[in-house]
KOLPA-718099 format. One line per 5 residues: their letters; for each residue x, y, z of C-alpha. Coordinates in steps of 0.001 Angstrom, whole numbers, m for minus. Layout:
# residues N
A	X,Y,Z | ...
END
This chain:
# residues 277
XXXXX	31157,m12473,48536 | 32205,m9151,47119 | 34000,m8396,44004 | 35648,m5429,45373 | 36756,m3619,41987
XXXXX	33318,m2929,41033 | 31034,m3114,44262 | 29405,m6130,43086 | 27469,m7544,46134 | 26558,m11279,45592
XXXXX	23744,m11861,48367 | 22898,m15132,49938 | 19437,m16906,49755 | 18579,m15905,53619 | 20128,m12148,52246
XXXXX	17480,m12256,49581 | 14695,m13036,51918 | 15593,m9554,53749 | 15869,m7718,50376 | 12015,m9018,49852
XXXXX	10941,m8097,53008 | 12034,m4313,52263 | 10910,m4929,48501 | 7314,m5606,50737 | 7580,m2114,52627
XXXXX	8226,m225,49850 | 5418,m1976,47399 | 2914,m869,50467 | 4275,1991,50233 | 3669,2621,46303
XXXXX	312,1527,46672 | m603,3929,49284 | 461,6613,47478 | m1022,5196,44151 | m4874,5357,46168
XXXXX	m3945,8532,47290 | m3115,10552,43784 | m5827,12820,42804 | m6161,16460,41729 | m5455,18925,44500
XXXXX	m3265,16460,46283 | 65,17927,46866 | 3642,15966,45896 | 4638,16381,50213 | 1039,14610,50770
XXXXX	2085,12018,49257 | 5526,11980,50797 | 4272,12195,54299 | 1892,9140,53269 | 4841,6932,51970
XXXXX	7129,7967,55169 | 4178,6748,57473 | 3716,3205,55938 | 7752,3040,55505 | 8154,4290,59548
XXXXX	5143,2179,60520 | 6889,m1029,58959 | 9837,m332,60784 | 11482,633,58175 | 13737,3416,57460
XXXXX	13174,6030,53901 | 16521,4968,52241 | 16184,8483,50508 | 15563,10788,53310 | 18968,12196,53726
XXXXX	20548,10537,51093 | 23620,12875,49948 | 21080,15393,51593 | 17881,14653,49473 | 15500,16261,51800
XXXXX	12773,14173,51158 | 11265,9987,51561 | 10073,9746,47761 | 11551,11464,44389 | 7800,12547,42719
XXXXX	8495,13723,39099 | 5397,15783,37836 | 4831,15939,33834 | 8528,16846,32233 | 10157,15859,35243
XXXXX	11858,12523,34750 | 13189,11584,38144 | 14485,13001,41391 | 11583,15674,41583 | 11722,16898,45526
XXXXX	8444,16768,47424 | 7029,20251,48023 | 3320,21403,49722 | 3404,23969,46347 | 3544,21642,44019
XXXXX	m279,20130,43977 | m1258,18073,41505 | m3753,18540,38346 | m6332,17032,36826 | m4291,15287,33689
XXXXX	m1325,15154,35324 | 1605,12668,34871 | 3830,11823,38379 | 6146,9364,39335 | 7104,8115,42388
XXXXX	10049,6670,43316 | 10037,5221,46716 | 12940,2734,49072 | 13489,1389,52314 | 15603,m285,54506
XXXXX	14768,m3156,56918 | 17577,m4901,58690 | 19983,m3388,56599 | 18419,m4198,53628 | 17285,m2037,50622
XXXXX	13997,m2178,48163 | 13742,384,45346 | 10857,613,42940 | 8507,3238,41476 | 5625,3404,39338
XXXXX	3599,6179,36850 | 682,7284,37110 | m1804,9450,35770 | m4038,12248,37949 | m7600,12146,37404
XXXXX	m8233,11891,33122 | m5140,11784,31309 | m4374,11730,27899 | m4177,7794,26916 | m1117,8874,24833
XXXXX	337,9536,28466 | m1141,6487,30032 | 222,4047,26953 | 4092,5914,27163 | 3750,4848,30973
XXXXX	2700,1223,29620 | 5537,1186,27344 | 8108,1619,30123 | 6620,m1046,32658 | 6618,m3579,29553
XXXXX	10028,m2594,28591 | 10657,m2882,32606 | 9669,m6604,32257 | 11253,m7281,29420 | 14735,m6606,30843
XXXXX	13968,m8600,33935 | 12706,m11971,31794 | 16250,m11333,29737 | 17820,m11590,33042 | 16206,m14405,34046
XXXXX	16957,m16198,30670 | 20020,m15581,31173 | 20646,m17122,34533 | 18305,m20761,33725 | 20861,m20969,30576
XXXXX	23993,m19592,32050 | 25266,m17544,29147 | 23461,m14129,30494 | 25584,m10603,30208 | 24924,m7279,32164
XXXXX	23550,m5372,28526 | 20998,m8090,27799 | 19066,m6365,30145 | 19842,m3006,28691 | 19169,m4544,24991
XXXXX	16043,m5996,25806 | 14495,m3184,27390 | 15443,m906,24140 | 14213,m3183,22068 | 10685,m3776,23575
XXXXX	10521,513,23781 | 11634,420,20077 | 8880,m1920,18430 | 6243,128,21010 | 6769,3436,18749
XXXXX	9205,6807,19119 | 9832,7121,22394 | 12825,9272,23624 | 15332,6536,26458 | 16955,9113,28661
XXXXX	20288,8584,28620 | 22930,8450,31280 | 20215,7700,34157 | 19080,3720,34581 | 19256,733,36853
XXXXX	21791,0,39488 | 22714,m3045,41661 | 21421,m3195,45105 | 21562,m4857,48397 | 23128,m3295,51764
XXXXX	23739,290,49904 | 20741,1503,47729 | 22926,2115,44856 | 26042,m503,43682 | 27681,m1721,40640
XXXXX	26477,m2730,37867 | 24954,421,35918 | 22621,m766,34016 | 21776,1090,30725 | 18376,928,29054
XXXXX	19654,613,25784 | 22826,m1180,24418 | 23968,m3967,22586 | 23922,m7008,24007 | 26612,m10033,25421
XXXXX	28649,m7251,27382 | 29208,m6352,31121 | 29587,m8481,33802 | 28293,m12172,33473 | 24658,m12334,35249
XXXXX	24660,m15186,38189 | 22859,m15843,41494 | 23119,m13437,44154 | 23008,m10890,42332 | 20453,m8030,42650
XXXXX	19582,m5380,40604 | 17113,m2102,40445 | 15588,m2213,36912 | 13800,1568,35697 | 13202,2733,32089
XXXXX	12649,6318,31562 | 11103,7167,28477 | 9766,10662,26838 | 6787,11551,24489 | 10276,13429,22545
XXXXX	13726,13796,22742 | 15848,11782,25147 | 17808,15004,26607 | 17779,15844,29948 | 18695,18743,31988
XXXXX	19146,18990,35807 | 17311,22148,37502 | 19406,24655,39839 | 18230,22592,43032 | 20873,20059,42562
XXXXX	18537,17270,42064 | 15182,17231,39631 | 15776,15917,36206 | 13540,17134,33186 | 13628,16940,29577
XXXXX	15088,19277,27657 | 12212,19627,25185 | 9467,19726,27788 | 8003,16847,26977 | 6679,14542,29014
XXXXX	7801,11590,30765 | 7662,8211,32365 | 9592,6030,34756 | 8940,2535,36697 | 11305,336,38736
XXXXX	11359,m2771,40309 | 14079,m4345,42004 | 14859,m7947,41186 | 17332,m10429,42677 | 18609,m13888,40702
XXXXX	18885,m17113,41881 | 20348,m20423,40378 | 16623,m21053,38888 | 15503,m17839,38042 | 14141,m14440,39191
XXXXX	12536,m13065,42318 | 11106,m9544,41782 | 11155,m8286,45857 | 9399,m5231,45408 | 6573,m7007,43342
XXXXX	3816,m8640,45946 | 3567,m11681,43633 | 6883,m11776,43095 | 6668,m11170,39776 | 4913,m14190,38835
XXXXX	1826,m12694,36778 | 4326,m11103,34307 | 6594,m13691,34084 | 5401,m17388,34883 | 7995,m19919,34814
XXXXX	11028,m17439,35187 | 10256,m17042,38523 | 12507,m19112,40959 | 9932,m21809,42490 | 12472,m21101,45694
XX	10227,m17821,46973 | 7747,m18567,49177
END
């Protein structure tokens, strides 16, 4: 079922179970590169590492090739908020702050997710902005949950939610103009979903529906500006930055986070449909 003035993809339960298998791939994935960051490890290391583990899944990179992105992973060093492009020059320090953005396809299906993390010793200021956006991550994904187990949930109080747990966390800088997307058979649908907002507007949340939720937060000011390569995002001020994603799909009682191995369960109990495996 397919709303087709705004691309909204409503997936079936057996759907789902395809999404999560691809949500699988690309958790792997994440983790392989997560062992693998260290000082003097270069960004296209850890690109050829997530291609392997995608490849060996039987999987395909959804990015590799995507409107030309040359590259499996976006890795985002320090100012760079998202979209950084793999390179064997760019080699990480010690204190370093990457993220890596990783999906896949299996069977059609897409999982997009990506975490931040530190290189070596890092400043705990980093570590704790990095914190801030995986809490504010969850936070949007338990509003979206609410908000299908009571059947009154809108598109922006996901966006709402996730401003408000940056907010009370201190002064953080939410990029604006970049967020979370729908998902399913294209890596990128309708609805675009803000991290900040007001909430009770947008599209009414129901089952089927799956989304990619990702903060990104700075240590300053929210601008952003993209570099002459067509692609890498970084802050205007130079200061630092953080970004995490998980995608999540709803059912009629509750969540299912496919690109978390538990599901999601550990972050958010009972909002978890009791229909994944």
């Amino acid at each position: 079922m397919r709303r087709q003035e705004l691309n909204i993809q409503l997936k079936t339960p057996e759907q789902i179970e395809l999404m999560r298998a691809a949500g699988l791939v690309v958790a792997a994935a994440l983790d392989a590169m997560r062992a693998a960051v260290a000082p003097g490890v270069s960004t296209a290391d850890l690109d050829a590492i997530a291609e392997k583990v995608i490849r060996d899944a039987g999987a395909i990179p959804s990015f590799k090739g995507y409107h030309g992105f040359p590259a499996s992973i976006c890795a985002s060093v320090n100012e760079q908020v998202v979209h950084g492009i793999p390179s064997a020059g760019q080699v990480l320090r010690e204190g370093d702050l990457i993220s890596l953005d990783c999906g896949a396809i299996l069977e059609g299906w897409h999982g997009d997710s990506a975490i931040t993390v530190g290189v070596g010793q890092t400043d705990p200021a980093l570590l704790r902005m990095a914190e801030v956006a995986e809490d504010a991550m969850w936070a949007g994904i338990a509003a979206a949950a609410r908000g299908i187990l009571n059947g009154r949930g809108k598109q922006t109080d996901i966006s709402f939610n996730i401003e408000r747990s940056i907010r009370k966390a201190g002064r953080y800088g939410i990029v604006d103009g970049y967020g979370g997307h729908g998902i399913g058979t294209e890596m990128h649908q309708d609805p675009h979903i803000l991290n900040h907002g007001k909430p009770g507007r947008g599209i009414k949340l129901q089952p089927g529906l799956a989304l990619a939720i990702e903060p990104m937060i700075t240590m300053g000011s929210p601008r952003t500006v993209e570099l002459d390569d067509g692609w890498t995002v970084v802050t205007r001020d130079n200061s630092w930055a953080a970004h995490v994603e998980h995608t999540m799909a709803l059912l009629e009682d509750g969540v299912w986070v496919t690109t978390a191995p538990d599901g999601g369960r550990a972050r958010l109990g009972e909002l978890v449909t009791a229909r994944q495996p």
